[in-house]
C-alpha distance (Angstrom), angle and dihedral (degrees) to the residues before:
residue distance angle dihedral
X1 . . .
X2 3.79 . .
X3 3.67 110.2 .
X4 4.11 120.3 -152.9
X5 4.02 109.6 -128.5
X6 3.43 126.4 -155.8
X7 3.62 133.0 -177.7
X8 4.00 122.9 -156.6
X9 3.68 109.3 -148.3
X10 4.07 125.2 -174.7
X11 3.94 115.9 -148.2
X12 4.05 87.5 168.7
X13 3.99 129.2 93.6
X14 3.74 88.3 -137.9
X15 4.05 97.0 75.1
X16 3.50 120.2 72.6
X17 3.74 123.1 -149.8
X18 3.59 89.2 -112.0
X19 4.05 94.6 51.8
X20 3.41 82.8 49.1
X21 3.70 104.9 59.6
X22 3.66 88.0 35.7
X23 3.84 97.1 57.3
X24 3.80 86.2 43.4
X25 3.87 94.5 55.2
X26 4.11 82.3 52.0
X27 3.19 92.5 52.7
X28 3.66 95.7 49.4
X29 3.87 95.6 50.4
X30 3.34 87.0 52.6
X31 3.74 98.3 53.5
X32 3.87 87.7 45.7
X33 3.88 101.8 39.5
X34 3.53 105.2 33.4
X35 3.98 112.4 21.5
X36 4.01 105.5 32.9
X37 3.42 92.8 63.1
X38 3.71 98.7 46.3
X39 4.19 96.1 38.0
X40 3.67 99.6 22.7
X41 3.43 84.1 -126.6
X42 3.98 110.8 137.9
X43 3.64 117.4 -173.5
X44 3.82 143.1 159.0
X45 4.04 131.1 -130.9
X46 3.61 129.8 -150.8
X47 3.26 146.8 -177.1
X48 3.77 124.8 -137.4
X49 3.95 129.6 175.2
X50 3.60 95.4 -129.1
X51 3.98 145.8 4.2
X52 4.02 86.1 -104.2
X53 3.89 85.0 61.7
X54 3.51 105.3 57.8
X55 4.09 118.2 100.2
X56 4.22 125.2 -112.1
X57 3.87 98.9 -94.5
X58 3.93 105.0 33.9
X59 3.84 123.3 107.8
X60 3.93 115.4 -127.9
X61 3.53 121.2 -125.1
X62 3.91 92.7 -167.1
X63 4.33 115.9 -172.4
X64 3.62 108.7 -164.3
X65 4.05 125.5 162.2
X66 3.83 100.7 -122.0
X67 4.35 114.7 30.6
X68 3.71 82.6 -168.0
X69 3.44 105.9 -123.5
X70 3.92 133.6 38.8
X71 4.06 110.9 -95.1
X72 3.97 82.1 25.3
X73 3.45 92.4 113.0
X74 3.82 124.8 86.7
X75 3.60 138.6 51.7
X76 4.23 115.9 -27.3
X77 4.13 136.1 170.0
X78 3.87 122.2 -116.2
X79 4.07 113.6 -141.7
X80 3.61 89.0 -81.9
X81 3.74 89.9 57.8
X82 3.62 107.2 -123.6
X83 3.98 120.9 129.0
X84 3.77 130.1 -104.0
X85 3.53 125.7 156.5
X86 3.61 142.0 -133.3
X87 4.25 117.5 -133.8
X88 3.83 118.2 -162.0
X89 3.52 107.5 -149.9
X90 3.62 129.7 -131.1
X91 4.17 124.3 145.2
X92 4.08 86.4 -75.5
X93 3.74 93.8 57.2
X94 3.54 84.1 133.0
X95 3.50 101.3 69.3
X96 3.81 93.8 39.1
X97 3.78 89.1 47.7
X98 4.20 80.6 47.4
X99 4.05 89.0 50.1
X100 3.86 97.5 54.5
X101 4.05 95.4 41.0
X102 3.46 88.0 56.9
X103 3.84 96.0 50.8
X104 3.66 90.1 46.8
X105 3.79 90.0 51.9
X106 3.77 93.4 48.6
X107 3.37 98.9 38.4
X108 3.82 122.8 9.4
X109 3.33 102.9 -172.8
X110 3.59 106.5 32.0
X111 3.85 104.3 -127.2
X112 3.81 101.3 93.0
X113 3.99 109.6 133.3
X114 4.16 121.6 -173.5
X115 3.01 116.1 -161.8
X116 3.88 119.4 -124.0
X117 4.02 158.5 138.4
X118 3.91 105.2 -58.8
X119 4.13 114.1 -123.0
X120 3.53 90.2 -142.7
X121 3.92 112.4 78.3
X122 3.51 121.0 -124.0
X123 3.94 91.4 42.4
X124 3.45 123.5 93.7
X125 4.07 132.4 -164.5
X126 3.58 106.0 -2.9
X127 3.94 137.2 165.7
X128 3.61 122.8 -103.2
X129 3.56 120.4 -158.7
X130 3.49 110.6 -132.9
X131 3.84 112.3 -122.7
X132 3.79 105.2 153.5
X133 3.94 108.0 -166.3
X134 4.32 86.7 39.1
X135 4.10 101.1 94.1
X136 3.79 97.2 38.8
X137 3.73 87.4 28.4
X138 4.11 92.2 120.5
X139 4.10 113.7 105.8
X140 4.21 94.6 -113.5
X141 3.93 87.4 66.2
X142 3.89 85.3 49.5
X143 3.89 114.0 100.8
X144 4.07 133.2 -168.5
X145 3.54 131.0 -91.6
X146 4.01 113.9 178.5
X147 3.58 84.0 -10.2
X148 3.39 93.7 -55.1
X149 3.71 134.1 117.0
X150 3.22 125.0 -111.4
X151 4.00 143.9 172.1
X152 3.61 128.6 -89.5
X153 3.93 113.6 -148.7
X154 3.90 130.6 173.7
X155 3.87 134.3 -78.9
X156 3.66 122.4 -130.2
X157 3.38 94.4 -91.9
X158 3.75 89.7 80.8
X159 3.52 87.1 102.0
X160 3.28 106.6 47.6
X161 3.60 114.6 132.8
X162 3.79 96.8 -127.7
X163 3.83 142.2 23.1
X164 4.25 112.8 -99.4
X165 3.38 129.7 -176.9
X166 3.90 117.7 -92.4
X167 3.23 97.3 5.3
X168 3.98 117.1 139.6
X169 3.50 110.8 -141.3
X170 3.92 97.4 179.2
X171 4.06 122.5 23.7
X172 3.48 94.2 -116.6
X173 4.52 88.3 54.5
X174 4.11 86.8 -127.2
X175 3.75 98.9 119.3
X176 3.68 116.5 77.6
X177 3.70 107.7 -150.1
X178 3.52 147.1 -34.3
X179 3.70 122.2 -18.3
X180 3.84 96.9 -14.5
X181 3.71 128.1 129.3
X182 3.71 139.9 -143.8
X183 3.94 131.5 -120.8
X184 3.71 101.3 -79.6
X185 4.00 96.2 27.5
X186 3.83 134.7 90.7
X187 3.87 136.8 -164.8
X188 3.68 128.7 -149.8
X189 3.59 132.2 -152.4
X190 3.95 136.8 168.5
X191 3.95 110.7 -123.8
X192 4.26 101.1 -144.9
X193 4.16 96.9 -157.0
X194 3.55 90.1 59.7
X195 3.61 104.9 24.5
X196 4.25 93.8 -129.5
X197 3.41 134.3 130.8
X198 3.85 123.7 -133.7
X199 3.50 142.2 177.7
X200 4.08 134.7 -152.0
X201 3.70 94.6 -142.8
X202 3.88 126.0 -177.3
X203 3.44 105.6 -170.6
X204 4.28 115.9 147.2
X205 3.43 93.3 -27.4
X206 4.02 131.9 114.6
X207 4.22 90.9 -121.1
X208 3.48 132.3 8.5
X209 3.78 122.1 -80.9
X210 4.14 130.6 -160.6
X211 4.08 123.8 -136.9
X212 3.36 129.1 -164.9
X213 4.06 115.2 -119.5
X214 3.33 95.7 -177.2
X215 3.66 130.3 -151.3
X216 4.24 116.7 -20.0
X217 3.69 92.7 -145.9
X218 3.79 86.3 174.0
X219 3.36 148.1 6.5
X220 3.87 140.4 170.7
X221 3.82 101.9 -147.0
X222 3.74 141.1 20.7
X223 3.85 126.8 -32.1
X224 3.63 92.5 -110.0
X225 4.14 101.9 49.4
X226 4.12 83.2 55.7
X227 3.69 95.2 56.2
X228 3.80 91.3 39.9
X229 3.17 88.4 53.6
X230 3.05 98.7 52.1
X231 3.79 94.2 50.9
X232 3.54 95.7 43.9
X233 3.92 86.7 -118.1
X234 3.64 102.8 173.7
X235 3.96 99.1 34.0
X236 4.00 92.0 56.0
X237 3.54 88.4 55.9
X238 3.83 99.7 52.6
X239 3.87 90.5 40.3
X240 3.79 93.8 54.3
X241 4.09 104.4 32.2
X242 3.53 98.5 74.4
X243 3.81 97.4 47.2
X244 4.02 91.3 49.0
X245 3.95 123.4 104.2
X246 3.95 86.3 -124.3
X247 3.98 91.6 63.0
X248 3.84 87.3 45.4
X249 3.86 92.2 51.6
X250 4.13 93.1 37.3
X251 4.26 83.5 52.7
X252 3.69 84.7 55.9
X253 3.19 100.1 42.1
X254 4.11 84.3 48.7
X255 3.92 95.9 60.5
X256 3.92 93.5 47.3
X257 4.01 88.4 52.7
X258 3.94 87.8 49.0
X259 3.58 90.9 55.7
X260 4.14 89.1 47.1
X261 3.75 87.5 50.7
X262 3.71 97.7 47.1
X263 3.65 89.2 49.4
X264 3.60 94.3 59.9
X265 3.47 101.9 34.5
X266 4.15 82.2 54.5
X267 4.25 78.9 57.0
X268 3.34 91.1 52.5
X269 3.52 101.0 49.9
X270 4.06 90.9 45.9
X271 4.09 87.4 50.6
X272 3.86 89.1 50.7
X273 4.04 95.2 46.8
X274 3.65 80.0 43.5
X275 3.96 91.9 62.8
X276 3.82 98.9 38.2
X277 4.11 87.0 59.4
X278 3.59 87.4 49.2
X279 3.57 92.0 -123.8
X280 3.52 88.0 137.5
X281 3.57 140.1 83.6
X282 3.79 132.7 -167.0
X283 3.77 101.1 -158.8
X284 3.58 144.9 -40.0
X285 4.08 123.7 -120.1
X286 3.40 134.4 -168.2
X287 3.68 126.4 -168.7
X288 3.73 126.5 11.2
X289 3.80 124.8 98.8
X290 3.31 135.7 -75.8
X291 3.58 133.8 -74.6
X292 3.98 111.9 -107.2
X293 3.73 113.7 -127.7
């Protein structure tokens, strides 16, 4: 079984080591828990102190505080073309960090299209690109994960043909059928008869609306860091996660896990000090023979 690995990398002041690790052990439970078994996908997540530190043959997952450009962030290729992916940071870096693992795991290099019914009537069989965590990408579909938040995204069943009952067509049970989005979410698809690219886009509106893109008559990466570009994927989502009533309840929810943690780590240490006194004993036996030497 090949097994995707990612490392998550800080190269901003804001992130402790400990945040670090922590949102990395979220992010790995969620890979494990929630994603392999829907995707088949089975990956690990690391963290490493710097870029220097991280192994031949994992993908980065690097946070840093400016990207440098707008439509920066997101997931890229290096010269070798393998993915790694750039995480603006804001005080929800966990669910963006959340957002572009999953759309690495589902689709590493960001050109898959599925076929499918278009939304938009008048169109016929189009090609959806597949970006999982895009139509329920908004922080209120977002759950916790170590008391942390993290991003839904959508099962396979997203491209089902019809509606069934009880079927879960994102983790988190939010989207309603095939191919639909969610206030704050989008979908893009490529339209073959006239060679365009559009989007259903529900962004601060009372419905969802559709826009045009137009041709791509070139592009210097993958399908998907064009469109997200374009959309300003990864910048809405660190903009609007920290002022959401999920964040507020997963920072709550944050504290009373600390004080779980500490608790038992404060057991721990008393069990260990325990030992070293020798005020502890594993078991008593009686009979048997004795030990040689």
């Amino acid at each position: 079984m090949l097994v995707t690995q990612l490392a998550l990398v800080s190269e901003t002041q804001q992130i402790s080591p400990s945040q670090l690790t922590r949102v990395a052990a979220a992010l790995q439970k969620q890979a494990t828990r929630d994603f392999a078994p829907l995707w088949g996908v089975h990956a690990t997540v690391d963290a490493f102190d710097k870029l220097e530190d991280v192994p031949v043959g994992y993908w980065p997952m690097i946070v840093r505080d400016d990207i440098g450009m707008e439509g920066a962030a997101g997931v890229h290729m290096d010269k070798n073309g393998q993915p790694f992916s750039l995480i603006e940071y804001s005080d929800s870096w966990s669910l963006t960090a959340s957002h572009e693992m999953l759309e690495m795991l589902g689709d590493p290099w960001g050109n898959r299209l599925v076929a499918g019914q278009s939304p938009k009537d008048g169109q016929g069989v189009v090609e959806f690109l597949v970006e999982v965590a895009d139509p329920p990408e908004a922080p209120q579909y977002g759950y916790t994960i170590n008391g942390l938040l993290v991003s839904d995204f959508f099962t396979p069943n997203f491209y089902d043909p019809v509606s069934a009952p009880s079927v879960r067509y994102s983790f988190g049970g939010h989207l309603p059928g095939p191919r639909q989005i969610l206030p704050g979410g989008y979908i893009s698809w490529h339209d073959p008869v006239s060679d365009h690219w559009w989007q259903q886009v529900w962004f601060g509106t009372d419905k969802p609306q559709f826009r045009d893109l137009g041709k791509l008559t070139a592009r210097a990466g993958s399908l998907r860091a064009a469109i997200d570009a374009r959309t300003k994927t990864a910048q809405r989502i660190a903009s609007e996660g920290p002022r959401s009533d999920r964040f507020s309840a997963a920072r709550s929810l944050t504290a009373r896990v600390k004080e779980s943690t500490s608790s038992r780590a404060s057991g721990w240490r008393d069990r260990i000090q325990n030992i070293q006194a020798g005020g502890a004993t594993e078991g008593t036996w009686e009979g048997g023979s004795r030990d040689n030497g």
